[in-house]
C-alpha positions, 0 to 999 in steps of 0.5 A: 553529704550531711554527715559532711557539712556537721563535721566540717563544722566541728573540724572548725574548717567551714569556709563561708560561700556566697553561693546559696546552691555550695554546700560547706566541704572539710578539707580533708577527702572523702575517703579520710571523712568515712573512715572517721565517720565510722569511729565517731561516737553515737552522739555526733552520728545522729546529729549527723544524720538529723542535719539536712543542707536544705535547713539553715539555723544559725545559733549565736551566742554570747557568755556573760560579759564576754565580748566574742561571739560563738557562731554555730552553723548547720548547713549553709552559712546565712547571715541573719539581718538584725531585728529591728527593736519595736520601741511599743513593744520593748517600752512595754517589757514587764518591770519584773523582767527587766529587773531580772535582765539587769541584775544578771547583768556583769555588774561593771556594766552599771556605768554604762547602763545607767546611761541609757535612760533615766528609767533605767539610772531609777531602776538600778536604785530601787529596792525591787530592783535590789533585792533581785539582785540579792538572789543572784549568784554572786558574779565571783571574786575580783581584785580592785587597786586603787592608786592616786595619779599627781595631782592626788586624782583617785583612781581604781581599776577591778580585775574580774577573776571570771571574766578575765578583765579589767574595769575602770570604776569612776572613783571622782564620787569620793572627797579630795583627801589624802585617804588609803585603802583599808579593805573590803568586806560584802560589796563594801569598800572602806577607806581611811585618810585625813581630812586636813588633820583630822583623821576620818573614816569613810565607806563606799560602794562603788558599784552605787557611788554611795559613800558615807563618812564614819563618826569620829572615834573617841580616841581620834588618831590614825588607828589599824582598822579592819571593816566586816560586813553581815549580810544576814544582818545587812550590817557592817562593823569597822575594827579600830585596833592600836595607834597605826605607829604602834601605840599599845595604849589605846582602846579597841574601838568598834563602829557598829552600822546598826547604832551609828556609834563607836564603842570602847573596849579593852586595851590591846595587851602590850605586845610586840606586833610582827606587822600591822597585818590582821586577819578577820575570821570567824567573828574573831580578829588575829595579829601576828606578835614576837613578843610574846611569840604567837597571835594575839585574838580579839573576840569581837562577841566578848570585846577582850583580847587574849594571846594564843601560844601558836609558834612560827615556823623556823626561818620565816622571813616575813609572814602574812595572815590570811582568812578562810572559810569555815574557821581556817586561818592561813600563814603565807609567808618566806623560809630561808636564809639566803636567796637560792634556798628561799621557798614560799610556804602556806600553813593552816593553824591547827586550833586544837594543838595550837600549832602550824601545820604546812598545807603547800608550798609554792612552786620554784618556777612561780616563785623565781618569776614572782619574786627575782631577788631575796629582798623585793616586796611582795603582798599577799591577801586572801577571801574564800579560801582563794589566795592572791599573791602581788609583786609590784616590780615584776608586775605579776599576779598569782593565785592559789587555790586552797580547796583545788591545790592549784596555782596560777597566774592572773591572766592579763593581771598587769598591776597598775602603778608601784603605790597600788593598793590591792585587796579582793572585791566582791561587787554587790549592787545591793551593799547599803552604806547606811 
């Protein structure tokens, strides 16, 4: 009968009974039960034979950040009464522990915590509680959208990749201008827009609600910006490149959080860019160009811009750069010519022969149900080596893994609004704007 009730359990059939004295029964008979008995492994045979009806543990346990609720039963079912929550014990938890506690914590229940108390709104503020946060695996990528609803209401949705889940992050923190996203970069979000007709820079974290605005440029225009972030040197660097319509003559600009202060630095070469589009990696800025065909580098050590002779593959139709680790640069982007022969391809730059050589390629099925017709617009961006791939009419999401070679879709990735901007996020509490 022990054997019995464990392999109730593991068959999922175990049916509660109000009746202390009934044991827990599998549906199957007895005589199909020993037979599988006899083939189970050893494991599941002393785990049998070490559960007795008379004992009851009911262990309950629940993922982090996960709403449901594993139960595992042993014998009879019982439901354990709650504990009621001594207030002189529990106001007495060691500011250490606590500590630990919340910054294992998914990191979008921040809004609510900081509701609980105000201790606790203090605690998520103070260095120690910070720079245990810091040693904390990081919780894993996110996407973050971020649109505006009429009348200009900022609004921003995270959709965590481990927890398969939407927040809603409160965006009311940020000032009322008419500013669009840049990027993202070590818990760090940057934004561009104007103010009036002045054009600013501002960067935020949204897990503190802490932005700051940036000084002006020396050539204040609406610039093609990238922001990096050092988490060793707890630093962040903004890129200002070309004027965003394309004027060449301007200076590459570098904010540095360090000293506060933009620096100048060599004028882009005249070149043809293929699309506003940069890829940041390994301290190096890259830029598709036709003309001359190839990338355009900017070597952030030294301030000069240099051309790389890297040709484009035959038939691309619209490309993408994407960063990886370890010094990898990604090219995502269509082949053909008419629609029953376009396929979606992903190549690595070869840096020693100069060349692009194809990693993969998109499976059909995926790419029918992610772009429908040859014309619809995509996005594609990349972090880690994870690259995400967006199509506002068909309101999908999918995403490659580089180092696994596997494809898949964002489950439940419903994509908010048409004039959504989308890049990856990685949420970080101890991210400083200053």
């Amino acid at each position: 009968m022990e054997r019995l009730g464990f392999w109730g359990l593991l068959m999922g059939s175990v049916e509660k009974s109000s009746d202390s004295r009934k044991l827990v029964t599998c549906s199957k008979n007895r005589d199909e039960e020993s037979s599988s008995s006899s083939s189970a492994s050893p494991l599941k045979r002393s785990l049998s034979r070490n559960t007795s009806p008379s004992r009851q543990i009911v262990v309950k346990t629940k993922p982090r950040g996960l709403e449901e609720e594993t139960v595992a039963s042993f014998g009879k079912q019982v439901v354990a009464a709650d504990v009621p929550m001594e207030e002189s014990i529990w106001a007495m938890l060691p500011e250490d522990l606590l500590n630990e506690i919340l910054a294992r914590l998914p990191p979008f229940m921040i809004f609510r915590i900081r509701s609980v108390c105000k201790k606790w709104n203090l605690i998520l503020q103070d260095n120690s509680f910070l720079k245990f946060h810091s040693n904390v695996s990081s919780h894993g990528p996110c996407l973050l959208t971020f649109w505006k609803n009429s009348p200009q209401v900022p609004q921003c949705s995270v959709f965590s990749l481990p927890l398969k889940t939407w927040y809603k992050v409160p965006f009311t923190f940020l000032p009322s201008w008419a500013f669009w996203l840049v990027g993202s970069s070590g818990g760090l979000v940057c934004f561009s827009g104007l103010d009036g007709l002045t054009f600013r820079t501002l960067v935020c974290n949204p897990l503190m609600q802490s932005w700051r605005v940036l000084p002006n440029m020396h050539y204040n225009q609406q610039r093609q910006l990238i922001m990096v972030v050092d988490r060793s040197e707890k630093s962040f660097k903004v890129i200002a490149t070309s004027d965003i319509y394309g004027d060449k003559s301007l200076p590459t600009e570098v904010y540095d959080s360090k000293t506060d202060k933009w620096s100048l630095h060599q004028i882009m070469p005249a070149v043809n860019l293929c699309s506003s589009k940069m890829a940041y990696c390994d301290s190096r800025l890259y830029l598709e160009t036709l003309s001359p065909l190839g990338l355009m580098m900017y070597r952030l050590d030294t301030g000069q811009w240099e051309h790389i002779p890297a040709k484009f593959p035959r038939s691309l139709l619209d490309g993408y750069l994407v960063a990886g680790t370890q010094k990898r640069l990604f090219l995502v982007g269509r082949i053909g010519l008419y629609s029953t022969l376009q396929s979606m391809r992903i190549w690595e730059l070869d840096h020693t022969k100069v060349s692009w050589m194809e990693i993969s390629r998109m499976p059909p099925k995926y790419f029918r149900a992610l772009l429908r017709l040859s014309a619809e617009r995509f996005e594609c961006f990349g972090q880690d080596n994870l690259i995400c791939f967006t199509s506002w009419n068909q309101g999908k999401g999918l995403l490659y893994n580089v180092d696994k070679k596997i494809w898949s879709w964002i489950s439940g990735c419903a994509l908010q609004s048409c004039n959504s901007q989308v890049c990856f996020y990685e949420p970080r509490f101890d991210a400083s704007v200053h």
